[in-house]
N, C-alpha and C positions, 0 to 999 in steps of 0.2 A: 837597717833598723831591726832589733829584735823584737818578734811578736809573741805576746803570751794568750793561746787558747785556754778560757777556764772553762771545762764542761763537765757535766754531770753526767752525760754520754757520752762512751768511747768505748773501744774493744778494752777485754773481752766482751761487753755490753754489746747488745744484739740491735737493732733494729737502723732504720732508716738514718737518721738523725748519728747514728754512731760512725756510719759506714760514712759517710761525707765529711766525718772529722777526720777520720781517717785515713782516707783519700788525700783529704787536702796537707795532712801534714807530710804524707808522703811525696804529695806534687809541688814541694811547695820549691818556689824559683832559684832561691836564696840559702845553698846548704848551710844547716846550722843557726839559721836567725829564728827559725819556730816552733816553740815550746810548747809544751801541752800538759797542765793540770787538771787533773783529772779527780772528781771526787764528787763522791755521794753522801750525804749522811742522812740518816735517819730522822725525822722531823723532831724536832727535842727545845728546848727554852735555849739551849748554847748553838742551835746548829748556825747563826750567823757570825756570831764569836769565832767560830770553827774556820768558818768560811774565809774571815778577813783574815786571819790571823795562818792560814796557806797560802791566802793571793799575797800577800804581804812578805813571807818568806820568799815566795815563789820570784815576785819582782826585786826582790834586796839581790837574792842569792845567782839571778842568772841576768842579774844590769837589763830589764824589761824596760821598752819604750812606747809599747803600745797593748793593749789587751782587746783580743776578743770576747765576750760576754756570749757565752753558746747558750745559753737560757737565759731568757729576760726576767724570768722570777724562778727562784729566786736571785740567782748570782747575778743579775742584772742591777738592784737593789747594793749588793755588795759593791760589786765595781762602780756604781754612780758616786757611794760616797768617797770611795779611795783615791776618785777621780778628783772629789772637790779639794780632798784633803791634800793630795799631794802632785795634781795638775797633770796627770797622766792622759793623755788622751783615749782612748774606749770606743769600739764598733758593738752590735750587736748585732747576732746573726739569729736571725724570724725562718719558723719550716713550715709551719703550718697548724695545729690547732694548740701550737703553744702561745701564740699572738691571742685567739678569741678568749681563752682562759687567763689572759692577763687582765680580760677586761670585766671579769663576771661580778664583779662588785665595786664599790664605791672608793673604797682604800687602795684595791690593785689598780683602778682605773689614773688614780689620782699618782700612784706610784712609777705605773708606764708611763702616763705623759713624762714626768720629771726624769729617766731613766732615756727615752729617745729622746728629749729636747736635748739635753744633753750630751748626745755621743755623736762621734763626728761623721759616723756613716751607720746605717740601716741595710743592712744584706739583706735580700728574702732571698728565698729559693725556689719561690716560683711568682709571676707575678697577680696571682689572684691572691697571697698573703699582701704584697706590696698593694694593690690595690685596696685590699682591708687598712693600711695604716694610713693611707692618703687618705681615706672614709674619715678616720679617727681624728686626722689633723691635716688640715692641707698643709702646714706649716712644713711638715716632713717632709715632704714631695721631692723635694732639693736631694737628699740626703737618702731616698733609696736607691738601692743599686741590685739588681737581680742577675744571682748568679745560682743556676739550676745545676742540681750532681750531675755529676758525669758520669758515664758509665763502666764500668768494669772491666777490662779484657777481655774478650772472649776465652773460654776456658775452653783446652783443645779436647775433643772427645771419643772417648773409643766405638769405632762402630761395633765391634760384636756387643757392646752394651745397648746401642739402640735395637739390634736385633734381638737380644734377651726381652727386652720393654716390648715389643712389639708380640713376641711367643707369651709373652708370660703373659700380659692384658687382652690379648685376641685381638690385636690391631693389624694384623698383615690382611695386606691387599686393601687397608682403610684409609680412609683423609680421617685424618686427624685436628681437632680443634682444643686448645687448652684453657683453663685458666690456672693462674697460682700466686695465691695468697690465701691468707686467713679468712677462713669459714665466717664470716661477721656480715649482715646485711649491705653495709655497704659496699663492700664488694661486688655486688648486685647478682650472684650466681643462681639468685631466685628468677630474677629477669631473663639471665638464658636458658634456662630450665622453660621460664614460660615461653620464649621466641620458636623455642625449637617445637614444642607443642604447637604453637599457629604452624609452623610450617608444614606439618604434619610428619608421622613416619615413609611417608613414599618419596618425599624431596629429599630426607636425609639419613634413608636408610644406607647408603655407602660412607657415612660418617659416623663418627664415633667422639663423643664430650667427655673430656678428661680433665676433673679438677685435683690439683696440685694444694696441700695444704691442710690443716688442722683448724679447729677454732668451736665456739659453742652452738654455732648452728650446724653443726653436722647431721645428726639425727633428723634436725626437722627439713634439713635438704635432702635427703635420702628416704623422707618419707613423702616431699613432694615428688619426690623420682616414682616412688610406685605408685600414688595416687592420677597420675598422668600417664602410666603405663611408656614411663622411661627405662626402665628397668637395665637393660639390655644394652642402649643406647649411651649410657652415662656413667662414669667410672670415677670413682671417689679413690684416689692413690692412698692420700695424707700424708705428712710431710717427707719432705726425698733431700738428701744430702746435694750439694751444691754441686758435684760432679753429674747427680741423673739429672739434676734442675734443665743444664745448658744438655746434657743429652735429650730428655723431653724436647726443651725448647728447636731442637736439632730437628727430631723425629716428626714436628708437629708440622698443620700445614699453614696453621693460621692461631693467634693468641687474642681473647676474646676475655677484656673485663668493663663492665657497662657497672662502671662506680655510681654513686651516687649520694648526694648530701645527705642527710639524717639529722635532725635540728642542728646541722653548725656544725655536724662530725663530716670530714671530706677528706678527701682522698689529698696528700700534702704535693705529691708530683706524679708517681708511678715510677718508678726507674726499668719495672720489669717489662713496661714498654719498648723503651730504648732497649733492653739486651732481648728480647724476642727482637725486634729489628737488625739487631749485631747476627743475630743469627741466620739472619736475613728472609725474616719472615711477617707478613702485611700484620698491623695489632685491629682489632674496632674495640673500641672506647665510646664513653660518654665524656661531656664537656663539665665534670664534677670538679672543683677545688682546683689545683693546679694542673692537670691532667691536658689540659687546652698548652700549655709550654712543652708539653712531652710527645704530645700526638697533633699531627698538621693534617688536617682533613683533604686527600686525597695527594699525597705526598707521600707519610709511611704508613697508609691506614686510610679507615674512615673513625671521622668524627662527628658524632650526632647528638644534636641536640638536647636530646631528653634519653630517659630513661624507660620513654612508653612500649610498649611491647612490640605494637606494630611496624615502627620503625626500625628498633634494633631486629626483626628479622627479614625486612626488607633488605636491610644492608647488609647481614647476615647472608641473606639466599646470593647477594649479587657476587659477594666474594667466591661464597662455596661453589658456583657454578663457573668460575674464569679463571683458569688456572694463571693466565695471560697477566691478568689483574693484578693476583695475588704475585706473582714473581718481580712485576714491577713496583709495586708497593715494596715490596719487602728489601730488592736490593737497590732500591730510592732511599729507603730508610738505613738502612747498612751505611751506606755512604753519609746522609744527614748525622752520624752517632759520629762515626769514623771523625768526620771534622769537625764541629758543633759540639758534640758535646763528651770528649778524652779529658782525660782530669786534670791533663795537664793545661791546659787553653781552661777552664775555670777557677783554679787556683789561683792562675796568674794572674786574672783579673781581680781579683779581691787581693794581693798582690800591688798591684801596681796601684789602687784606689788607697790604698793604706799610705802607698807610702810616696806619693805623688804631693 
């Protein structure tokens, strides 16, 4: 059966959500049955004219028997009608705060229902969106199926570049703790900034916080850094090319992101969990959005509860002081990514539910 991906994400396009179409077209089981439309437009009075009228060529021109809908609004709207019109069967694939903004008003509410009642299956990619759509409609229930990214290959690395990273930021002879992503509160880099404060500087004066990453709270994180007399302690890189990412992730002793919700904005998986694991290193996390499918509480990591301060440094100090700990965490976790979750074992399942 030919499958047609219609997304509005995809490379070169950047982010989470691109990297999983991605993925999936490359792992997909069946060489040559999966097609991939791609297109953005600009919001305008013709952009669903636009829309039908490439899924339409897209399905004439490559004999399509099934369609993926990678955004439920708008192309999800698109492929419902194409579906009534001309009986094509339609999945939609859910990531995460693209589900709750289907629902912010009265007309998109009224439009998901009619857009999932109708498609023959419901992906999420992590099961705290699946749980959101059962909220929405028990009726669904039947019809999800969660299937979480996989991870990336490890990318092989050169050591004399972790020794440059190590000379150039003042880390030799240091344990090292990272986080990396975008500078935005949810990320919670304000929570480990305040963890490492309760613990004080004498518990973790042989360590060193290293955040990976860009975003608009930078300023006000580097000025909670000197108002805490971090100074010293905490190193703001900003963004690093994909080769120093997995050298970091190499160099580090432990990868440390305590996510957190923000009215409805949440963390959709983490992937950079799983590859700090690939590198075979213990992660602590908070149980934010899907983040609970990426991280297993005392498997590859610890998983806590909340976001409150006092816990993420309790579980903090416990890692930082066991080296025993952390090497078991970490190559527990190596091994859970290794088979669990390779692109190819998730592909397949979305895969074989299509076309079963």
């Amino acid at each position: 059966m030919k499958t047609l991906l219609f997304t509005m994400e995809y490379p070169p396009f950047k982010g989470g959500v691109a990297n999983y179409y991605h993925n999936l077209e490359k792992n997909w089981p069946e060489a040559g049955s999966f097609k991939v439309l791609f297109k953005k437009y600009s919001p305008n009075p013709w952009q669903y004219l636009l829309y039908w009228q490439d899924l339409y060529r897209a399905v004439k021109t490559e004999k399509v028997d099934y369609i993926l809908a990678g955004q439920i609004l708008p192309l999800g709207s698109v492929v419902y009608l194409f579906s009534r019109l001309f009986h094509k069967p339609y999945a939609v694939v859910l990531h995460g705060m693209d589900f709750p903004l289907a629902l912010v008003n009265v007309r998109k509410r009224f439009l998901t229902k009619m857009i999932l009642g109708r498609a023959n299956k419901i992906f999420c990619s992590n099961s705290y969106v699946a749980q959101l759509v059962k909220d929405f409609s028990l009726n669904l229930g039947q019809k999800i199926v969660v299937v979480n990214p996989g991870a990336s290959d490890l990318l092989a690395v050169d050591p004399p570049r972790i020794e440059e990273l190590k000379q150039q930021y003042n880390l030799v002879d240091k344990k090292v703790i990272i986080t990396i992503g975008r500078l935005v509160k949810r990320k919670g880099v304000d929570t480990m900034l305040s963890a490492l404060e309760f613990l004080g500087r004498e518990k973790i004066s042989g360590w060193r916080y290293v955040v990976l990453g860009a975003g608009p709270d930078e300023v006000y994180l580097k000025d909670l850094c000197r108002q805490r007399g971090l100074d010293n302690l905490v190193t703001f890189v900003g963004p690093v090319s994909e080769a120093d990412k997995w050298a970091w992730l190499n160099l580090c002793d432990l990868f440390a992101m305590p996510t957190r919700n923000l009215a409805g904005d949440f963390e959709g998986f983490g992937i950079v969990y799983l590859e700090a694991n690939l590198a075979g290193k213990p992660v602590l996390a908070t149980g934010s959005g899907g983040v609970a499918d990426a991280v297993l509480n005392g498997t590859n990591g610890f998983l806590i509860d909340s976001d409150k301060v006092k816990d993420l440094a309790l579980s903090l100090e416990k890692l930082m002081n066991n080296y025993d700990l952390r090497n078991y965490l970490g190559q527990k976790g190596r091994f859970r990514v290794e088979t669990e979750f390779n692109w190819k074992t998730q592909a397949k399942k979305i895969y074989l539910e299509i076309n079963s």
